[in-house]
N, C-alpha and C positions, 0 to 999 in steps of 0.2 A: 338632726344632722347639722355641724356645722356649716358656717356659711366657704370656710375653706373646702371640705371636705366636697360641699357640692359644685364648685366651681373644678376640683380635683374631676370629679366623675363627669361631670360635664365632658371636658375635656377631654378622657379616656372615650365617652362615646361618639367624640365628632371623630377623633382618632381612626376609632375600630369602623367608624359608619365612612370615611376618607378610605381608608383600604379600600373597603367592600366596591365603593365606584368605583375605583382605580381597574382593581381587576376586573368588574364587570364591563367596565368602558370596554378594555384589551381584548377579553373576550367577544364583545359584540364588533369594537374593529377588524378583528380575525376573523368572525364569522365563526367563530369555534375551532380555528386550526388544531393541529397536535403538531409540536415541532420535534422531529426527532432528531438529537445530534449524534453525529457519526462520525467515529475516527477511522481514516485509511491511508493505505501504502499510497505513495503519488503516483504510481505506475496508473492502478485502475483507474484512478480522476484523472490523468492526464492523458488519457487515449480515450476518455470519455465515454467509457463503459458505462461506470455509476450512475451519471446521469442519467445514463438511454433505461438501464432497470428502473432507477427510480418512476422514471418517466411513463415507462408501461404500467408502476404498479398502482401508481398515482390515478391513472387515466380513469378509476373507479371509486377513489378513495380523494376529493377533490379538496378533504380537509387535513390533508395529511402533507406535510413539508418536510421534506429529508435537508439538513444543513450537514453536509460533509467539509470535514477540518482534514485537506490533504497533508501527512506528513510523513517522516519513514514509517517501518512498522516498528520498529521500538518506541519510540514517542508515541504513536498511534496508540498503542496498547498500554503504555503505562498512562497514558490517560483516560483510556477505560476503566483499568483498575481504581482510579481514585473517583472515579464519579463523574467525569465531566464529557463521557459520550453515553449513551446508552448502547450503540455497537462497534465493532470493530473488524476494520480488512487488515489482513496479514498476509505476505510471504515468505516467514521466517520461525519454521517449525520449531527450531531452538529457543527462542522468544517465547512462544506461543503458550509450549507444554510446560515453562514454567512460572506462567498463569494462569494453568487452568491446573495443573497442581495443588496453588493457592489459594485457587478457591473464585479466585478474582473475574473470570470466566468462569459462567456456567450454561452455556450450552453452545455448540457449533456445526458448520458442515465444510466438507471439502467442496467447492464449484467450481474453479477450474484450472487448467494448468498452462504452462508452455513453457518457453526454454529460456535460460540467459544465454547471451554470447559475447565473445570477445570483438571489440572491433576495432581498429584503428584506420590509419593511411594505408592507401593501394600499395605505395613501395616496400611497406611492410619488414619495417629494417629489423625487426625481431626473428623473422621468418615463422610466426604464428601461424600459418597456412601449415606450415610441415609438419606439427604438433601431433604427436598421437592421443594424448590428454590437455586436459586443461592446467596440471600442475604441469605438464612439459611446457605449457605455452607460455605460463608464469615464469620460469625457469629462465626462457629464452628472453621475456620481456625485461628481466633482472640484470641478464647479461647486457642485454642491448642498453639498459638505461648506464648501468655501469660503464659500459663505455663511451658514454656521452653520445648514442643513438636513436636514442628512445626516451619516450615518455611515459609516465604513467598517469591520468587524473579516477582519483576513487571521490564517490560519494563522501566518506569521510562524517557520514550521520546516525550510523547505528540503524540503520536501514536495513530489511530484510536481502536486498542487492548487497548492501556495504557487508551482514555476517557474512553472505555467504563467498562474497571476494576474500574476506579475510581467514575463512574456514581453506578455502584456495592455499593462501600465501602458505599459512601453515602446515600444510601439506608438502610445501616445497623447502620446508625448512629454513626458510629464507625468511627477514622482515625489511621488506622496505621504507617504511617507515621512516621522517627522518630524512630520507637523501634526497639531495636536490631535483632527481628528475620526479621522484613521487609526490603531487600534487593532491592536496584533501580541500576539497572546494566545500562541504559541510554544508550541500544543498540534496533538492532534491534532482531526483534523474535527470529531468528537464537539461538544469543550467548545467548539470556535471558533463552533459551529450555536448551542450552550444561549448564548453570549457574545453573539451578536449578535441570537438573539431579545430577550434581557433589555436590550439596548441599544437594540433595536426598526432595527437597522441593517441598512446592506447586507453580504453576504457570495457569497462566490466556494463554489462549492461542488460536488461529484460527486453527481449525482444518485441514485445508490443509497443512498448515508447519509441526504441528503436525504429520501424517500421515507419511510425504514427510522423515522426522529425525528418526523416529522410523524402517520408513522400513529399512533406509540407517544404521539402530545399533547405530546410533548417541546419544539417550537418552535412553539405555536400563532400567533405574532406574524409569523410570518416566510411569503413566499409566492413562487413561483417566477416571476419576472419577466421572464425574457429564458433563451433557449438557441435554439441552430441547430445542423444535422448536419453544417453543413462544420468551422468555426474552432475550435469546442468540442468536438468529439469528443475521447473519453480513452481510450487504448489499453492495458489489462493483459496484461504479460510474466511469464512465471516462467522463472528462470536458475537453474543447476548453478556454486556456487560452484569456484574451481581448486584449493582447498582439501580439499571431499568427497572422501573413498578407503573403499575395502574395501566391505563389506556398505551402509554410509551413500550409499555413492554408487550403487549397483544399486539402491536402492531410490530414492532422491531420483529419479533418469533415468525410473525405471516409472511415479512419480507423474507426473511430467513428464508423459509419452505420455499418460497416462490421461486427466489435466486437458485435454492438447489431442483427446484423440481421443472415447474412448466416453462421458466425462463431460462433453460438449458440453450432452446434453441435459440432464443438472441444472444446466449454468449456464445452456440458454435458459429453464425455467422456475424459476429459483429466484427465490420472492417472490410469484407469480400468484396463490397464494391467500392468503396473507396481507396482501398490498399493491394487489395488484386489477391490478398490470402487473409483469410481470419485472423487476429491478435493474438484470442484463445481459445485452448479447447476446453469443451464442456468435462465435467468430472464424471456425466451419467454414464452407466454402464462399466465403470473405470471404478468406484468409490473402493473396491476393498485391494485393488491395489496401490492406488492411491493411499490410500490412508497405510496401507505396510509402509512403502516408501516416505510419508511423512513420519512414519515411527522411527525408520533410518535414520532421517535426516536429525529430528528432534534429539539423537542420540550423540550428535557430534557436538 
């Protein structure tokens, strides 16, 4: 062998033998962790559900790190499809079923639900209180911005709240869009709640964030003005990206089970004594009508 040649393979083994410590180092720094990353709607990270699950499933599992990327759920889930979560929270059945169509999603559960609602200012210059639906209430908020009364701030992110305000609009044949009172702040729930209290406007909104900002004095301007159990009901999935393999996926699958099974009962009381009523309700006992009504939904 040439003297190149073995200076060549030299080379190649401090190479391959430089990896091999790098990762071993990482791994003995970790202690062996498994990081799982996970896409989700900002509703569930920001009323700090996710955590409190993680937190319980972790309490056995002391090598296992959940890293949650809050963001809508369309972002959420198209970046599950491309690889770069191993799971994914959704409230946006229309979203949903046409990745798991794809392929791009393979396997999921319903776990839990609750409601959106409308909220704005006490004066309530729309008369949203008198609404007998939610496209009435839309209606009213249209006229009201229209005539220089009203405001409106949406998500404006492709967010499982943002389809389902715009599946609303639609309904009323109307698009606001465009007019100076409708506001697209292109955040998540959060800043859209602090945006529209400071506006003193109306806003589309999941009632656990809601809740979670009001107790904290976060949006003292803002007040819950219209919701019902039929039209506004919000459905939370978590899905196993087709991407997850090895150890990431046995573990992503067991959270799965757990959120839908024995950790029912910290989603039905999480919040009762902080918030004075639960955030959400569990989907047990509920899954097959639950999941008709996600069929609904997925349809529009």
């Amino acid at each position: 062998m040439g003297e190149y040649m073995k200076r060549k393979l030299l080379i190649i083994v401090m190479t391959v033998a430089l990896a091999i410590l790098i990762v071993l180092s990482l791994y003995l720094v970790q202690g062996g962790t498994i990081r799982i990353r996970v896409t989700t709607t900002t509703s569930l990270y920001a009323t700090g559900l996710l955590e409190h699950l993680a937190y319980e499933f972790t309490r056995e599992r002391d090598k296992v790190v959940f890293d949650f990327i809050p963001v809508g759920s369309g972002e959420a889930l198209k970046r599950a499809a491309r690889g770069d979560a191993c799971m994914v929270f959704a409230h946006a059945p229309s979203l949903e079923a046409k990745y798991l169509a794809s392929g791009d999603l393979v396997y999921g559960r319903i776990f839990a639900y609750n409601y959106f609602v409308i909220a704005g200012p006490e004066n309530d210059p729309a008369e949203v209180r008198k609404a007998v639906s939610a496209v009435e209430a839309f209606k009213n908020i249209y006229i009201a911005g229209e005539e220089g009364k009203a405001k409106f701030v949406s998500r404006g992110d492709n967010s499982g709240t943002h389809v389902k305000e715009l599946s609303i609009w639609s309904r009323t044949g109307l698009d606001p869009r465009g007019k100076p009172w409708y506001l697209e702040v292109g955040s998540g729930m959060a800043q859209t709640l602090i945006v529209a209290n400071e506006e003193e406007a109306y806003v589309f909104s999941d009632i656990g964030t809601f809740l979670k900002f009001k107790k904290e004095g976060k949006i003292p301007r803002l007040v819950v003005l219209y919701t019902n159990d039929t039209e506004l009901i919000n459905i939370y999935s978590v899905y196993l990206s087709k991407h997850c393999r090895g150890n990431e996926r046995e573990i992503a699958l067991a959270f799965i089970e757990f959120i839908a099974g024995e950790a029912q009962n910290l989603v039905e009381y999480y919040g009762v004594n902080e918030y004075g009523e639960n955030l959400f309700s569990p989907a047990r006992n509920k899954y097959d009508w639950l999941e008709e009504v996600w069929r609904e939904l997925a349809e529009r």
